[in-house]
C-alpha positions as CSV (number, residue, x, y, z in Angstrom):
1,X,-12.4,34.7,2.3
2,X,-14.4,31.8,2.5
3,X,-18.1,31.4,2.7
4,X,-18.7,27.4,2.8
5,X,-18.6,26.1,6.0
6,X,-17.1,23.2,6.0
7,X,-14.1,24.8,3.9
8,X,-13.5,26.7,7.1
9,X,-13.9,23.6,9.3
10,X,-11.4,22.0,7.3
11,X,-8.7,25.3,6.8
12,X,-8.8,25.3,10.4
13,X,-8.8,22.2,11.4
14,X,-5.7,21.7,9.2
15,X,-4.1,24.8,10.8
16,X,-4.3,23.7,14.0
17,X,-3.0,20.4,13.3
18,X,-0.1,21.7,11.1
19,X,0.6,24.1,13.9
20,X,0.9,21.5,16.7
21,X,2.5,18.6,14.6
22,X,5.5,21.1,13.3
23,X,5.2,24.2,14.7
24,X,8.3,25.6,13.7
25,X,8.1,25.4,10.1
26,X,4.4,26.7,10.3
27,X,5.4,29.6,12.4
28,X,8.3,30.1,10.3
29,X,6.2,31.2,7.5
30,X,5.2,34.2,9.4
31,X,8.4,35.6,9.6
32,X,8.1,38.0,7.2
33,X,4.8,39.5,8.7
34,X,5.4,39.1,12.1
35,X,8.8,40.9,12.3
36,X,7.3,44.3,10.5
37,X,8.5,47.1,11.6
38,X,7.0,51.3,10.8
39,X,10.1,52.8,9.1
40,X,11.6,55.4,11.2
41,X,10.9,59.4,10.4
42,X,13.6,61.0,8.1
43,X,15.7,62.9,9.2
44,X,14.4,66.4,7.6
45,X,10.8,65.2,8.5
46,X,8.4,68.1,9.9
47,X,8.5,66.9,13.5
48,X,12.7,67.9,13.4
49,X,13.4,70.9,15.3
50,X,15.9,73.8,13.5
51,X,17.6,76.1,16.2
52,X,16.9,76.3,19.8
């Protein structure tokens, strides 16, 4: 979302060293993205079969 260049230079740089100094905690924050899942169908969705 950013357009200055050297606020990109610096949100990267400081990525990549957050990410190799402590990469658990940094990767930890993605938990909650990373782990998504699509819900399953219901039960009574229109792909369910009724009979033979």
């Amino acid at each position: 979302m950013m357009g200055n260049r050297v606020g990109i230079a610096v949100r990267d740089f400081t990525i990549t060293v957050l990410s190799t100094a402590a990469p658990a905690p940094f990767l930890r924050s993605f938990d909650g993205i990373a782990d998504w899942r699509q819900p399953p169908r219901p039960y009574a969705s229109g792909e369910a079969r009724v009979g033979n």
